[in-house]
C-alpha positions in Angstrom: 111.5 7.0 34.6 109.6 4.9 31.7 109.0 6.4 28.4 104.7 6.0 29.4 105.8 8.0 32.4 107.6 10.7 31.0 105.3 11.0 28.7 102.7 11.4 31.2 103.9 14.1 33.0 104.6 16.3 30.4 101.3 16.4 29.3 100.6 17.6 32.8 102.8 19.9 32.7 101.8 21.3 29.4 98.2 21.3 30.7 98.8 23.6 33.7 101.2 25.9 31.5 98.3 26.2 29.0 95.6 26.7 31.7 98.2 29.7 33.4 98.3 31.3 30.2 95.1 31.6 30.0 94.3 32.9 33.6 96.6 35.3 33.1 95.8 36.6 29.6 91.8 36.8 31.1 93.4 39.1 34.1 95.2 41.3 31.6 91.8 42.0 29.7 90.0 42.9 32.4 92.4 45.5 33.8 92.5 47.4 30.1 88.8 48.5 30.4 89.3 49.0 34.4 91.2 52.2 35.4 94.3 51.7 37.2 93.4 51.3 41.3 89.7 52.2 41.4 87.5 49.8 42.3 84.9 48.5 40.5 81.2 50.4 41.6 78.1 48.4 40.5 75.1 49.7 39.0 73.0 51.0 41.9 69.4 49.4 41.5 67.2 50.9 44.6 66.3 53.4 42.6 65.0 53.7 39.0 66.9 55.4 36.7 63.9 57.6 35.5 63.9 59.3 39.1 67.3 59.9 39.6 68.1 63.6 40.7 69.9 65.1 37.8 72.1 67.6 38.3 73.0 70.4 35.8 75.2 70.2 33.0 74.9 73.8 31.9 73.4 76.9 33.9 74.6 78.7 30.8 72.3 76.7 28.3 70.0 77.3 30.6 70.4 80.9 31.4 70.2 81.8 27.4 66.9 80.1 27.2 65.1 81.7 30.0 66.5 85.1 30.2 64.1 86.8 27.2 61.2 86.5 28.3 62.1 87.9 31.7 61.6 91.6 32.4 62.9 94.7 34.7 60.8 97.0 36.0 61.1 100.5 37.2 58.5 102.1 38.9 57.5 106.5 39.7 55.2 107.2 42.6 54.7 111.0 43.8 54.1 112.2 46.9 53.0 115.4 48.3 55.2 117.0 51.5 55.2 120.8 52.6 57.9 122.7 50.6 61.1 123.9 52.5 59.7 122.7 55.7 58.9 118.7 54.8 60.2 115.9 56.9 59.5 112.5 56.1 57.9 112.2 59.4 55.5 115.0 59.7 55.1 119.0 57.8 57.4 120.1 60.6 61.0 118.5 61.3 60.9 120.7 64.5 58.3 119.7 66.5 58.5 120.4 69.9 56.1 122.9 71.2 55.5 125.3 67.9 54.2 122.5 65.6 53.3 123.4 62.3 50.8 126.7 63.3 54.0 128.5 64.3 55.6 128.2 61.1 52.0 128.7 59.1 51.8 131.7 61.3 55.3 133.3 60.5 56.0 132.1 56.9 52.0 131.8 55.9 50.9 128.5 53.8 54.1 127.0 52.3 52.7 125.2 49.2 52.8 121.6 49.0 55.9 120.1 47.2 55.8 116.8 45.2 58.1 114.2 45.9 58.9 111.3 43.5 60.1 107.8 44.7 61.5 105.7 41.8 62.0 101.8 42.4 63.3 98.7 40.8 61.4 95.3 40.7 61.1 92.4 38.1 59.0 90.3 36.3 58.2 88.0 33.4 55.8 87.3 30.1 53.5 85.0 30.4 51.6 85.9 26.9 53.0 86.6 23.9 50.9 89.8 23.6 52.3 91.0 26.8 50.9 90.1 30.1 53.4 90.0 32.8 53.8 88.8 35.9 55.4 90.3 38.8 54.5 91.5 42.9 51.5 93.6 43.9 54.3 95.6 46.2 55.9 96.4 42.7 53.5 98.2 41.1 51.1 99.4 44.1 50.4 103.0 44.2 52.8 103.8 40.9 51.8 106.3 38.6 54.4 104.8 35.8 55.2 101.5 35.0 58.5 101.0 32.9 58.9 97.4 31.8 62.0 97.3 29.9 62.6 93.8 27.7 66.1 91.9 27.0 66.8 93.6 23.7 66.3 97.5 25.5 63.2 98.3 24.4 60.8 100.0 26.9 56.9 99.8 27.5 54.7 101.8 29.9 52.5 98.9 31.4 49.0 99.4 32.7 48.1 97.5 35.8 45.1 94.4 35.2 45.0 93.3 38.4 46.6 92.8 41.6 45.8 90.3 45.0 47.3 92.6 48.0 46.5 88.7 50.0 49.3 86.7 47.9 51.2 89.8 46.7 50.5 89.1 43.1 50.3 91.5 40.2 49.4 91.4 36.8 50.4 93.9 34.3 50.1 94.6 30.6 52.1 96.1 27.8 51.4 96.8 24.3 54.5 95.1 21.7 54.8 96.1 18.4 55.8 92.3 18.0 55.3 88.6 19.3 57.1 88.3 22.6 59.0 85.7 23.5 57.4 83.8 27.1 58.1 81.4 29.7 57.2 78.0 30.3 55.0 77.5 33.6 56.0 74.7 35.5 53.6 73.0 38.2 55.0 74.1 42.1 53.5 71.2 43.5 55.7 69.0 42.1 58.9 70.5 43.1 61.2 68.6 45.3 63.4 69.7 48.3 66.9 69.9 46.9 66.3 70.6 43.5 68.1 73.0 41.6 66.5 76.1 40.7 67.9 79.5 39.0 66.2 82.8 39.8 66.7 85.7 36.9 65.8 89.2 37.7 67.3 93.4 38.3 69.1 93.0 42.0 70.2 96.6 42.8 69.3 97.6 39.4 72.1 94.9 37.7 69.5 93.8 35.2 69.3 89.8 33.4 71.4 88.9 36.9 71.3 85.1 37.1 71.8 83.2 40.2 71.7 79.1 41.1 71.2 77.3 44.4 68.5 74.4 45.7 64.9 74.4 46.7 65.8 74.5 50.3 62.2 74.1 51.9 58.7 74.2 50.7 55.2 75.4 52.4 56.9 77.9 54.6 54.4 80.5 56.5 56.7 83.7 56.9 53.9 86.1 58.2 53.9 88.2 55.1 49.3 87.5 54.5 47.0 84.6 55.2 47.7 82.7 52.5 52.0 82.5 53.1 52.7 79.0 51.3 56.7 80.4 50.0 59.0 78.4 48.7 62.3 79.0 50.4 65.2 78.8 48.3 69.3 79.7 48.9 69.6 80.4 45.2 70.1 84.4 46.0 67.8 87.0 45.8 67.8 90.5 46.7 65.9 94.1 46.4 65.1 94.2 42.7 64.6 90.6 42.5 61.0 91.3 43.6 58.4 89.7 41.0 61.2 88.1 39.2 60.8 84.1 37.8 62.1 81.1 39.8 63.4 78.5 37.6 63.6 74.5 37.6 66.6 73.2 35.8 63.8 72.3 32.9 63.3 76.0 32.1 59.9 76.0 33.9 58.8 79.0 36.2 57.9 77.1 39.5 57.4 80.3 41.3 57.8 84.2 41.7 60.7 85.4 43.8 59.0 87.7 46.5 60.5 88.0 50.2 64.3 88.0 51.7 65.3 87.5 55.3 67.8 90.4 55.3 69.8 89.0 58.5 70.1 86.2 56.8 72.5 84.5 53.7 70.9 82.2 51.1 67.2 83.0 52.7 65.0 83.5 49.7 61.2 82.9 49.6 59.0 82.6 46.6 55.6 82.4 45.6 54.3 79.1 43.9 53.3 79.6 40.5 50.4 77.3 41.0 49.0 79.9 44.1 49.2 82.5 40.7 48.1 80.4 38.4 45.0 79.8 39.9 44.1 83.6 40.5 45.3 84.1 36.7 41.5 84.2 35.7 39.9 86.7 38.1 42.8 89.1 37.7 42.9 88.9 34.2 38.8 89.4 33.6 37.9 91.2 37.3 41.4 93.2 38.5 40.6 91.3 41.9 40.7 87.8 43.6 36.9 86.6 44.5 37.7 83.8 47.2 35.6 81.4 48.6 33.9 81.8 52.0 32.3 79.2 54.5 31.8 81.4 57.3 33.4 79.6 60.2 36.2 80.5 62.7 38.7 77.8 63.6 42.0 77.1 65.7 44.5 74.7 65.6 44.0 71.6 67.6 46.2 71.8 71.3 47.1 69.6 73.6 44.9 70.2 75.5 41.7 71.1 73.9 42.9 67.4 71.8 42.9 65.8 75.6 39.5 67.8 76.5 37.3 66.1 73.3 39.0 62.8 73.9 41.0 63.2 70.1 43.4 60.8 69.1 44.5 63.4 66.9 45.8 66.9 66.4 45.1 66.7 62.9 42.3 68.7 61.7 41.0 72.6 62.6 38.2 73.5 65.2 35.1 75.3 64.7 35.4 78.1 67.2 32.4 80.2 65.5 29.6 79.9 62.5 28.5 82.9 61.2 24.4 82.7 61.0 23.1 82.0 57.7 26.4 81.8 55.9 27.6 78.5 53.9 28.5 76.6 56.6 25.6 77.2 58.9 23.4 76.2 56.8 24.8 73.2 55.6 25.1 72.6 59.9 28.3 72.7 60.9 28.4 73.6 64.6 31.1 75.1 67.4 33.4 72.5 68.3 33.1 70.2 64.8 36.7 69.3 64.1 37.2 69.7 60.3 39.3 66.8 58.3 38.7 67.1 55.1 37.8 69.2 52.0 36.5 66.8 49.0 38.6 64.2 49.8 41.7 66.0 50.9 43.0 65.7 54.2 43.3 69.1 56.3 46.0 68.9 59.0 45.8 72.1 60.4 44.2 75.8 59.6 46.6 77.2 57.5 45.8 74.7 55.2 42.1 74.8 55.8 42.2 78.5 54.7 44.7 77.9 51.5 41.7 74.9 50.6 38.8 77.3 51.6 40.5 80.2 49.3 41.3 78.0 46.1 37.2 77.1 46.1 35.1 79.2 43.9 31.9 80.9 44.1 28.9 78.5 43.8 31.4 75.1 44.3 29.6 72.3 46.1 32.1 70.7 48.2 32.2 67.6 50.4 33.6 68.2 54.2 34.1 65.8 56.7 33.6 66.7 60.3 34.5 65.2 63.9 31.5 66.0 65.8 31.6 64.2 69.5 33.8 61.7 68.6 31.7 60.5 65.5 32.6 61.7 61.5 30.0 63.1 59.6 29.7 64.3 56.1 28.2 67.7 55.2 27.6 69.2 51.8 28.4 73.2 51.7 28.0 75.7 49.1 30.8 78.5 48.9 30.2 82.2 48.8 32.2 84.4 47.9 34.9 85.9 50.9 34.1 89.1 51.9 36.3 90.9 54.5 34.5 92.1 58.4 35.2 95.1 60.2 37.1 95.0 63.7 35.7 95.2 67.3 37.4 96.4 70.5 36.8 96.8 74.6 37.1 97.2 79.3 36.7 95.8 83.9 34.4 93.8 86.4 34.2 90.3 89.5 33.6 86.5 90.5 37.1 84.5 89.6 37.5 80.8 88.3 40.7 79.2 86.9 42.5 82.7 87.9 39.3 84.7 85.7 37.6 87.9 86.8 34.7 88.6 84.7 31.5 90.3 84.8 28.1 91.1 83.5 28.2 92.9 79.6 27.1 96.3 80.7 24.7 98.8 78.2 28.2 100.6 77.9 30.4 98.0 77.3 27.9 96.5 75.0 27.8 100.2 72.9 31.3 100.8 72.8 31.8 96.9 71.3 28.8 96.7 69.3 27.1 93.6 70.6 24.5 92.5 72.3 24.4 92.4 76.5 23.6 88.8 76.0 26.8 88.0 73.8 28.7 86.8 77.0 30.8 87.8 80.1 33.6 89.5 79.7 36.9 89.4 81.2 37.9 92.0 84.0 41.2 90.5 84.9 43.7 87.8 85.2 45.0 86.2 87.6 49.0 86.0 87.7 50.3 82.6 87.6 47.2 81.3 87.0 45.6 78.8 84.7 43.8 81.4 82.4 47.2 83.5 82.4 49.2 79.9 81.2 47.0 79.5 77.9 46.8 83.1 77.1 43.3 84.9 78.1 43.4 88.7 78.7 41.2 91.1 80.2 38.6 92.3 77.0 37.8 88.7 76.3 34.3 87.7 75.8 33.2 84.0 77.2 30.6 82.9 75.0 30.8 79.1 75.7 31.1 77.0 78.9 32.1 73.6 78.3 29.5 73.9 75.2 26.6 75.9 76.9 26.2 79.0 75.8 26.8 81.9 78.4 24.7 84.8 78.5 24.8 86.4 81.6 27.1 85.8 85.0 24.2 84.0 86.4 24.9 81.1 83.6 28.7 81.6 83.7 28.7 81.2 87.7 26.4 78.0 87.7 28.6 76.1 84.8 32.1 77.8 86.1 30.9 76.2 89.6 30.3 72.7 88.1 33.8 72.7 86.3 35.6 73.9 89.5 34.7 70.6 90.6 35.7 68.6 87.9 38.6 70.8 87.8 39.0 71.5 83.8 36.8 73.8 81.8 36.5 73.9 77.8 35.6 77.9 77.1 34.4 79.4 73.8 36.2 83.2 73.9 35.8 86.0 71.5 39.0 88.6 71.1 38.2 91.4 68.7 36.7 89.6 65.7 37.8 86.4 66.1 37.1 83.0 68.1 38.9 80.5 69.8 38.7 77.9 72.0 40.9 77.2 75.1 40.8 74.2 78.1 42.1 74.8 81.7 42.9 72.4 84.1 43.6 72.8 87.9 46.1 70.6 89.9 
């Protein structure tokens, strides 16, 4: 090999050496800031930072914040019961054939007893000067209020208002200082999943805190007309009642209210927007003034949806306007579908009544209506909700879609209180039938046939006779104080 040559290839070889060295001492960096055998993850990017969830760091941070300005409450009511004799069902725990005159005869008038029931609820400050919320079924019927603080000390509260509808109370002490209060949060923004903390006196353990997740929102439990709960696994039990739910920013997003007691990590609460918005009237009235249209309305089935020839079931039906309230005079009519309140949409008659409710007294609103297949808008002014007395009823002939019904005699009409004109009513139905499959019962009143108004089996035969042959019949019913509509269909 030539000197040139030589030369050559050492300053190969020296190249790759050089070029190794660096390789490797790149590999050796990298592996310093990278822990030993986990992989690298990269930055996830589908979501923005600003909206990650966040978990907790510290539910005792938390916990130290929140818990002053929450409250336990113990409550007295008294009850009178006959002295030595008393039973919690009745004067006599006998009963039987003597009854109470045998024992008024023999002993003579025992003198009535009083009987004191003490209970445990919770609550918290929403004013520094010492208004407090908690549940109506806290306080209701209690002749003392104890609210005792965090630091021990003890108030008799007075009672400013309650809403029996939402099972919200608001009560009032009198401090000798500044109160510490909590922060209200807004309920509508909540998020399934979300952590939440509820504080309050389970079982009389009082400042008990407790953690879990928003696990559902919107949930209609059956507990009043206006059920919107939050349902939560964080958990809650008897004493809880009244007490603050807690996002993980220290902000009250609702008032812990209703357990299912078969069930684990079942917890509802009310939103604290539902009790902020009744704050007002409670505060300056003792009472909730709701708003009132004056209509009856029913969900939209599949079949009544199929009957109109709706794309939709979205929406709540007119089954009734009451004559010469709101709604009848702007001219809504039996059988409009209602879609929307001022621009919101209304899928169904839960929230149609939550929308109605949150209105106030005098409010102009906007509501669009479905009315043969076409959308109108009508303006209506609210009045205020006032609640109607109940109705009740009896037999008769003449059978359609599996119904017996017959004229509205002068009896019938006395015993219900309406007029002989207000329908036909139902004698009977039909097992198996179509009338039996969508849930009519004897005591119904027909007041619509496929939108013509029924007032005496003459009507009801010749429009009952015209659907037999189309086979399907829309009817308007009454049941007690309340209207609905149903449609049959024959095979």
């Amino acid at each position: 090999m030539t000197n040139q040559n030589r030369k050559t290839f050492f300053m190969f070889l020296m190249a790759f050496l050089v070029a190794f060295f660096l390789v490797s001492l790149v590999e050796v960096l990298r592996s310093s800031f990278t822990p030993s055998g986990a992989p690298e993850i990269p930055a996830a990017s589908a979501v923005p930072s600003s909206d990650a969830i966040k978990a907790p760091t510290s539910f005792a941070e938390l916990a130290e914040k929140i818990k002053p300005a929450v409250v336990n409450i113990s409550t007295t009511k008294t009850y009178k019961g006959q002295g030595g004799f008393s039973s919690p069902f009745g004067r006599s725990p006998f009963g039987g054939p003597f009854g109470d005159d045998f024992f008024d005869r023999f002993f003579g008038d025992i003198p009535q007893r009083e009987f004191k029931q003490r209970s445990l609820g919770s609550g918290f400050i929403i004013s520094d000067d010492g208004y407090i919320f908690t549940n109506n079924h806290v306080v209701e019927k209690a002749d003392k209020i104890l609210v005792k603080l965090s630091d021990d000390k003890e108030y008799e509260a007075k009672i400013i208002g309650t809403d029996a509808k939402t099972d919200i109370a608001l009560i009032k002490i009198k401090p000798k200082n500044s109160l510490p209060i909590v922060d209200i949060g807004d309920s509508d923004k909540v998020k399934v999943g979300e952590w939440v903390v509820a504080v309050g006196n389970p079982f009389g353990l009082e400042q008990t805190v407790t953690a879990g997740i928003v696990s559902a929102k919107g949930r209609v439990i059956g507990a009043g007309p206006y059920d919107n709960f939050i349902q939560t696994d964080a958990s809650i039990n008897p004493g809880n009642s009244g007490g603050p739910l807690f996002s993980m920013e220290g902000k009250v997003i609702g008032i812990n209210t209703a357990i299912v007691a078969q069930g684990q990590g079942i917890g509802f609460a009310i939103p604290i927007n539902m009790a902020k918005s009744i704050l007002a009237d409670l505060k300056t009235k003792g009472k909730v003034t709701r708003g009132w249209l004056g209509v009856s309305v029913q969900d939209i089935s599949e079949d009544i949806a199929k009957n109109l020839n709706y794309k939709s079931r979205n929406g709540a039906i007119v089954t009734d306007v009451v004559k010469g309230d709101p709604a009848d005079v702007a001219g809504i009519k039996v059988e409009d579908i209602i879609t929307e309140i001022n621009g919101k949409v209304i899928k169904d008659t839960h929230e149609l009544l939550l929308s109605i409710a949150a209105l106030h007294v005098g409010d102009k609103v906007a509501i669009k209506v479905i009315r043969d297949g076409k959308e109108m808008m009508l303006s209506v002014v609210v009045s205020e909700r006032k609640d109607k007395p109940e109705i009740a009823s009896t037999k008769g002939s003449k059978e359609y879609f599996g119904i017996k019904a017959q004229e509205i005699t002068s009896e019938i009409s006395q015993q219900l209180g309406i007029s002989r004109e207000a329908g036909v009513i139902i004698s009977n139905i039909e097992n198996g039938s179509p009338a039996e499959d969508v849930g009519l019962q004897p005591q119904d009143i027909i007041v619509q046939v496929n939108k013509v108004r029924i007032s005496s089996m003459k009507e009801y035969i010749k429009e009952m006779t015209k659907a037999t042959e189309k086979k399907s019949v829309r009817l308007l019913v009454q049941r007690g104080k309340s209207r609905f509509l149903v449609a049959l269909h024959m095979e």
